[in-house]
TISESE-576811 format. One record per residue: x negated, y, z negated of N, C-alpha, C, O in turn; residue number from 1. Coordinates in Angstrom, 1 decimal. Each point is the difference from the previous one (the first is absolute). Last residue first. Layout:
BEGIN
    n.px    n.py    n.pz   ca.px   ca.py   ca.pz    c.px    c.py    c.pz    o.px    o.py    o.pz    n
       X       Y       Z       X       Y       Z       X       Y       Z       X       Y       Z  NUM
...
//
This chain:
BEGIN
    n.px    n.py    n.pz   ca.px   ca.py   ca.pz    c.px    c.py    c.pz    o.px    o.py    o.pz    n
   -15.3     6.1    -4.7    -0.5    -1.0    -0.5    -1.1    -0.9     0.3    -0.3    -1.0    -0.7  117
     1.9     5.5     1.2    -0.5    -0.5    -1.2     0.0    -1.3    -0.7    -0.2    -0.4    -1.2  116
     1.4     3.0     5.8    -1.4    -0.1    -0.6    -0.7    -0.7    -1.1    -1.1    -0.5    -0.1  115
     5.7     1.1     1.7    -0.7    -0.7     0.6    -1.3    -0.4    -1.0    -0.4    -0.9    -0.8  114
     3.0     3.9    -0.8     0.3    -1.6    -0.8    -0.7    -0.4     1.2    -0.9    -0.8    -0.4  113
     0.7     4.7     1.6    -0.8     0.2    -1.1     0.3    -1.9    -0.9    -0.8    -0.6    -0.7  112
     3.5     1.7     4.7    -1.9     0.2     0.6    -0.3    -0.5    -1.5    -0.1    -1.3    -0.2  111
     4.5     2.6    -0.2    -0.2    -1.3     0.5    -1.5     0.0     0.4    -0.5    -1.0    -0.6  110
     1.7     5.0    -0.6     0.0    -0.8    -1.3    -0.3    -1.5     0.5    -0.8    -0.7    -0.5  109
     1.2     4.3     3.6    -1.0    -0.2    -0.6    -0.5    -0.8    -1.2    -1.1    -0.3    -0.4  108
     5.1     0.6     3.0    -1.0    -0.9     0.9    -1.4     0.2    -0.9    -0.9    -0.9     0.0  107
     4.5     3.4    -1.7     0.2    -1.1    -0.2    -0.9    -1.3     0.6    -0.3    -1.1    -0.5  106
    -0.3     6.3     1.3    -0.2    -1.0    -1.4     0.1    -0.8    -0.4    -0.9    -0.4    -0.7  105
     2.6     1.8     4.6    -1.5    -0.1    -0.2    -0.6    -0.1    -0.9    -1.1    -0.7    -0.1  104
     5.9     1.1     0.7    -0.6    -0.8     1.2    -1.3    -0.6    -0.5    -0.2    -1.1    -0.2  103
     1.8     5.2    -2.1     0.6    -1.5    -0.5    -0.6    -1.7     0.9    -0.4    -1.1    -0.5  102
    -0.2     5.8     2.0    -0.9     0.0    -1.3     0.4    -1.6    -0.5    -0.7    -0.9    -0.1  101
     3.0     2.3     3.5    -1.6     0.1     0.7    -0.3    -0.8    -1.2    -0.3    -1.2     0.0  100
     5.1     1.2    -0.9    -0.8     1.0     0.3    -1.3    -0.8     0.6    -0.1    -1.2    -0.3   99
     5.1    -0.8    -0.2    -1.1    -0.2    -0.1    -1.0     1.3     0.3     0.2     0.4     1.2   98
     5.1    -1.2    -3.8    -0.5     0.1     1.9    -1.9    -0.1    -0.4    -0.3     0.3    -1.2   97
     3.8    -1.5    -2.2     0.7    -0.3     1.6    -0.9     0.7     1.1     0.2     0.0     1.2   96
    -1.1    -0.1    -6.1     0.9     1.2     0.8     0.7    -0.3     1.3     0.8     0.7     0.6   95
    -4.2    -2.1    -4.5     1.9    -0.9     0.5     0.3     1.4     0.3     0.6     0.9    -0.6   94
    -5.4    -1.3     0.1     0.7     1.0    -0.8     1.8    -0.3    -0.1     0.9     0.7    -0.6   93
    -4.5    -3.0     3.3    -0.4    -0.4    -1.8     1.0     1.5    -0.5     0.0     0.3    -1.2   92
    -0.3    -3.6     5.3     1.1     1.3    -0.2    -0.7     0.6    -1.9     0.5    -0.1    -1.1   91
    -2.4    -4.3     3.7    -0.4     1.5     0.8     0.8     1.1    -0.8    -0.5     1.1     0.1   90
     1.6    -5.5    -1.7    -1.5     0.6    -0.2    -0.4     1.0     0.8    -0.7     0.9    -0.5   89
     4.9    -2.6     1.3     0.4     0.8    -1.3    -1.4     0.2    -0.6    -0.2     0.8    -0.9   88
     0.3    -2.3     5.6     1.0     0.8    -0.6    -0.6     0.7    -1.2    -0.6     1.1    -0.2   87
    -0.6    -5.3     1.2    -0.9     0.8     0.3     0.6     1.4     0.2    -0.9     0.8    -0.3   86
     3.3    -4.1    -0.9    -1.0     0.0    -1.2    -0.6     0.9     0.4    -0.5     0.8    -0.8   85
     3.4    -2.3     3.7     0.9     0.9    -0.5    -0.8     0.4    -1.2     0.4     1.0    -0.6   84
    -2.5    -3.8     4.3     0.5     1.4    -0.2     0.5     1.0    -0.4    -0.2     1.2     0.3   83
     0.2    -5.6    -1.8    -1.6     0.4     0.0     0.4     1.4     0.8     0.2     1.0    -0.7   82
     3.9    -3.6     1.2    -0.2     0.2    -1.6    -1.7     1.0    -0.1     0.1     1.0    -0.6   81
     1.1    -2.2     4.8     1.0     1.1    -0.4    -0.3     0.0    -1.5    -0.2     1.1    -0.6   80
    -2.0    -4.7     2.6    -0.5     1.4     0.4     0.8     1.2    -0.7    -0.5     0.8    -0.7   79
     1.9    -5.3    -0.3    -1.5     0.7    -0.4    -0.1     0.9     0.6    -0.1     1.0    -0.8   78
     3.5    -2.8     3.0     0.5     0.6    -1.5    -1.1     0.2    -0.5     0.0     1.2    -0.2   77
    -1.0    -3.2     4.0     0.6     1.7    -0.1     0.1    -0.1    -1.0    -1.0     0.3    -0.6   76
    -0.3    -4.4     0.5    -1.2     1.2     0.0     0.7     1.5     0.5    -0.4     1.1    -0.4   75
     3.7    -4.7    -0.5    -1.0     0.3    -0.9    -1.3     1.0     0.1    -0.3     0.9    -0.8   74
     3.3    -3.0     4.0     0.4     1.1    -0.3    -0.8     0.8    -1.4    -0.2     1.2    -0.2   73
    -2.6    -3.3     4.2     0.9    -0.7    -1.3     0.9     1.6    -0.2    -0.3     1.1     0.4   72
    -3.3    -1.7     2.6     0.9    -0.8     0.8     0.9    -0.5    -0.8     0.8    -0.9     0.3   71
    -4.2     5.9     0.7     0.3    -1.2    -0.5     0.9    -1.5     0.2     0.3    -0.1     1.2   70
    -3.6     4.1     0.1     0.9    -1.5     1.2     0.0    -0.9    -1.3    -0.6    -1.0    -0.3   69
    -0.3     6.7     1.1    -0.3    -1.1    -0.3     1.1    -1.2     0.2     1.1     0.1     0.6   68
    -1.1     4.7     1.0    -1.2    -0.5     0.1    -0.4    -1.6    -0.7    -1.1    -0.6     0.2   67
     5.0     3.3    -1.3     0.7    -0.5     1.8    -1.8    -0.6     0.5     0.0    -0.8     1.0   66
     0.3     3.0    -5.4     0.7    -1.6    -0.2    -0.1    -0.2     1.8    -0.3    -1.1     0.5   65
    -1.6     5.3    -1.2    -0.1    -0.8    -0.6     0.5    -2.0    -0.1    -0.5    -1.1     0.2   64
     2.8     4.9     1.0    -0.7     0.2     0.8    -1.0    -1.4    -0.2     0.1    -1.0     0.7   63
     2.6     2.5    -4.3     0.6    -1.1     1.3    -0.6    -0.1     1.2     0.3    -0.9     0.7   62
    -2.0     4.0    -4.0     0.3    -1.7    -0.5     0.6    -0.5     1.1    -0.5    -0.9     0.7   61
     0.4     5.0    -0.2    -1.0    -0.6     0.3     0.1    -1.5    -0.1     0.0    -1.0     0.7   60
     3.5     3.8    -1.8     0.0    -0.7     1.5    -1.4    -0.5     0.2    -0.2    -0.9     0.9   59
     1.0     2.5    -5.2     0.6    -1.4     0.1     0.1    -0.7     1.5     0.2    -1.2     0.3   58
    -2.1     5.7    -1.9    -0.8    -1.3    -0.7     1.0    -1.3     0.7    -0.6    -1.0     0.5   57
     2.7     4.9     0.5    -1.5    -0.6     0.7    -0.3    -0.9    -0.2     0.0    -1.0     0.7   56
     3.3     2.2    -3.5     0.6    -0.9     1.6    -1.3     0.0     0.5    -0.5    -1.1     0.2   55
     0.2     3.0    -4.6     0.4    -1.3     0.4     0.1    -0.6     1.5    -0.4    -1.0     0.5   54
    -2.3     5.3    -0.6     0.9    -0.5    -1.0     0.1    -1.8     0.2    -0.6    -0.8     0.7   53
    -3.3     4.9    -0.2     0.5    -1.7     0.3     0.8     0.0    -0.7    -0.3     0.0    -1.2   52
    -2.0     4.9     2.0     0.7    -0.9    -0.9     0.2    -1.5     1.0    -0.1     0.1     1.2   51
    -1.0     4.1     0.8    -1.1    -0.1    -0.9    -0.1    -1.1    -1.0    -1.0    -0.3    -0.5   50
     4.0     1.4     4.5     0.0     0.7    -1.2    -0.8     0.4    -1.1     0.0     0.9    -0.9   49
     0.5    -3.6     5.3    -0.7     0.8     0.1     0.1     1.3    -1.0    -0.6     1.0     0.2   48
     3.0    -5.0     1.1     0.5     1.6     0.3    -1.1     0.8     0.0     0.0     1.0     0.6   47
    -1.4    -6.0    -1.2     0.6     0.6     1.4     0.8     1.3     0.5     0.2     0.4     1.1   46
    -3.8    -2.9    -4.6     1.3     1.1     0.0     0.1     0.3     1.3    -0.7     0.8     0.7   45
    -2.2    -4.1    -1.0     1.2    -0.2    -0.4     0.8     0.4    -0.5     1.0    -0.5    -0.5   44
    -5.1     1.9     2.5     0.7    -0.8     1.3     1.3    -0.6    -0.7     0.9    -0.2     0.7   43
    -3.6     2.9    -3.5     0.2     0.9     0.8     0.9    -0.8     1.4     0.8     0.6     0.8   42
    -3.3    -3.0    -3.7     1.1     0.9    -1.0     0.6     0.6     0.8     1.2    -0.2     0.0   41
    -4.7    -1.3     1.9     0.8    -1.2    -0.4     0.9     0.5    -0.6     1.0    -0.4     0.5   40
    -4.3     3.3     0.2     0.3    -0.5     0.7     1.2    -1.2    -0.4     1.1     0.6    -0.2   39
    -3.5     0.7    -3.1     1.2     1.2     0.6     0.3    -0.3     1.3     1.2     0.4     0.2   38
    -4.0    -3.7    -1.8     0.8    -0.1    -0.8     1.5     1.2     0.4     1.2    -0.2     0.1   37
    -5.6     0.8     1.6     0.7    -1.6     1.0     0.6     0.1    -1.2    -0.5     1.1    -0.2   36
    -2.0     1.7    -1.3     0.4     0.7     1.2     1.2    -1.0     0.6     1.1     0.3     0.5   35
    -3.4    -1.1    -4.4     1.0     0.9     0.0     0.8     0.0     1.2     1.2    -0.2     0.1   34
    -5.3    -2.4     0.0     1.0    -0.9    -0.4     1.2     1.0    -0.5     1.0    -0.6    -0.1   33
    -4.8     3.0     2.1     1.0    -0.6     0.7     0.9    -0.7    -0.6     1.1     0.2     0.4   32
    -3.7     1.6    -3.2     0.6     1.1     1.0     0.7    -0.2     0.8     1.1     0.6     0.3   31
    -3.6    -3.4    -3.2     0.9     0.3    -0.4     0.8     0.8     0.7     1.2    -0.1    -0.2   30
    -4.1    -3.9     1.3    -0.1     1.4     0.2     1.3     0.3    -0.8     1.0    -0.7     0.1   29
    -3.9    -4.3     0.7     1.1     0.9    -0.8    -0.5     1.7     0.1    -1.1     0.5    -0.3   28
    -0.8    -5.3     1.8     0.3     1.4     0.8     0.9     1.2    -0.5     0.5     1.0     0.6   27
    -1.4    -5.6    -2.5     0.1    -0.3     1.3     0.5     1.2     0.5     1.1     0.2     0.5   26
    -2.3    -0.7    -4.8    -0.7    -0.5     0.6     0.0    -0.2     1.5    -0.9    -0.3     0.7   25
     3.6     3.3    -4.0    -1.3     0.1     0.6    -0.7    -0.9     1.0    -0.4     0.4     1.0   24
     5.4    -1.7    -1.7    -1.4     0.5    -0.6    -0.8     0.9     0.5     0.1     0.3     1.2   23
     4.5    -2.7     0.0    -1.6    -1.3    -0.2    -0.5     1.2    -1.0     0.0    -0.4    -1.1   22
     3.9     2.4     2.7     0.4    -1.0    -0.9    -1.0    -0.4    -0.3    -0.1    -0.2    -1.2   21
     0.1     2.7     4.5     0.0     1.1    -1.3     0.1    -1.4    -1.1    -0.6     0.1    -1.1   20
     0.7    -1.2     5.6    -1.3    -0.1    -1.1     0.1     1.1    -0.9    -0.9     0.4    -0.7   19
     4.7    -1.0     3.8    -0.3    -1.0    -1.5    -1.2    -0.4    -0.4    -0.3    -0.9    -0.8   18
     2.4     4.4     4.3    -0.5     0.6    -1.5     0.3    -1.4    -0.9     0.5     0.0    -1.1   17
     0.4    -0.4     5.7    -1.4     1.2    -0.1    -0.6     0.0    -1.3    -1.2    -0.1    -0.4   16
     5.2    -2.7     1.3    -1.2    -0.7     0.1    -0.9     0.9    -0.1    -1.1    -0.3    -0.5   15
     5.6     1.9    -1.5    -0.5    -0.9     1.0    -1.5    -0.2     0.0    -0.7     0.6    -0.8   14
     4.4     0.6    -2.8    -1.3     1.1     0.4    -0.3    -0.6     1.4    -0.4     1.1     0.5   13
     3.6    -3.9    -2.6     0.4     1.4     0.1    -1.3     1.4     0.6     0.2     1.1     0.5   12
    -1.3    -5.8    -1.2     0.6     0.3     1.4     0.7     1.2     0.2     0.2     0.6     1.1   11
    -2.3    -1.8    -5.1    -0.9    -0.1     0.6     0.5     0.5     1.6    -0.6     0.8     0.8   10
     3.5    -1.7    -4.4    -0.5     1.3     0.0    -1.2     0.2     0.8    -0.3     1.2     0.1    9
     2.0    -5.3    -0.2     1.3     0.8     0.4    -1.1     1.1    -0.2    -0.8     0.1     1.0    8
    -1.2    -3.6    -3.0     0.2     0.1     2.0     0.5     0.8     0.5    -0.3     0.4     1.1    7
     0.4    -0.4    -6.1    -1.5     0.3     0.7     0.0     0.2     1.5    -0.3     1.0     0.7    6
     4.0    -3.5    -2.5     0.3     1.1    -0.2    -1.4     1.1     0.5     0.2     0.9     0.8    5
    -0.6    -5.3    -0.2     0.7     0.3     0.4     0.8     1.6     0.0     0.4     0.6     0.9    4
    -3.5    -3.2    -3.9    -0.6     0.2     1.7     1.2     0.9     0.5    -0.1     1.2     0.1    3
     1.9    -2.5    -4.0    -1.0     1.2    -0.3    -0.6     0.3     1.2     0.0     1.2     0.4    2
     2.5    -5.2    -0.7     0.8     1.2     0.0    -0.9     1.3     0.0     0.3     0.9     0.7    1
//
C-alpha cells in the first residue's frame, strides 16, 4: 500500500521531477526539482487559478487510471481508495483546494522519509 501511494505522488509530479525523489546522488538540483514540480502543478490546474481543486486533482487521477492495465475490480477500487489518501496528504490545510506550497511540501516530506531510510 505504501509503494503505491509513493507511486501515485511520484506520477502526480511526472517523470521530469522523480529524481527530486532519488537524492543528491543522482543529480539532485533543487532549482529544477521546483521548477518540474510548478510545472506539473501548473499542468493540473487546468483554470489556471493557482489552486488544484478537487475535480482537477480528480481528472488527473483518471487520467492517470486510463494509463494503467488493471484487470480486477479490486485494483481500481485501490486506486481510488490511495488516491483518495494522496488527497487528504497533499491538502494539509482541509481546504479542498491545493496551493504550490502544499504540492511541494508534501513531495518534500515524502523525499525526506525517502532518504531516511
Amino acid at each position: 500500500m505504501k509503494k503505491v501511494f509513493i507511486g501515485l505522488l511520484i506520477v502526480l509530479i511526472a517523470a521530469g521531477a522523480a529524481f527530486y525523489m532519488k537524492g543528491k546522488s543522482s543529480g539532485f538540483d533543487e532549482q529544477k526539482a521546483t521548477d518540474f514540480m510548478q510545472q506539473r502543478f501548473d499542468a493540473i490546474d487546468t483554470n489556471s487559478d493557482g489552486l488544484i481543486d478537487r475535480a482537477e486533482f480528480d481528472a488527473e487521477g483518471e487520467a492517470i487510471l486510463k494509463t494503467k492495465n488493471f484487470t480486477t475490480q479490486e485494483e481500481i477500487e485501490q486506486f481510488y481508495k490511495v488516491k483518495e489518501q494522496a488527497w487528504n496528504a497533499f491538502d494539509a490545510d482541509n481546504n479542498n483546494l491545493l496551493s504550490f506550497e502544499e504540492f511541494k511540501n508534501r513531495l518534500r516530506l515524502e523525499r525526506e522519509k525517502r532518504l531516511a531510510k
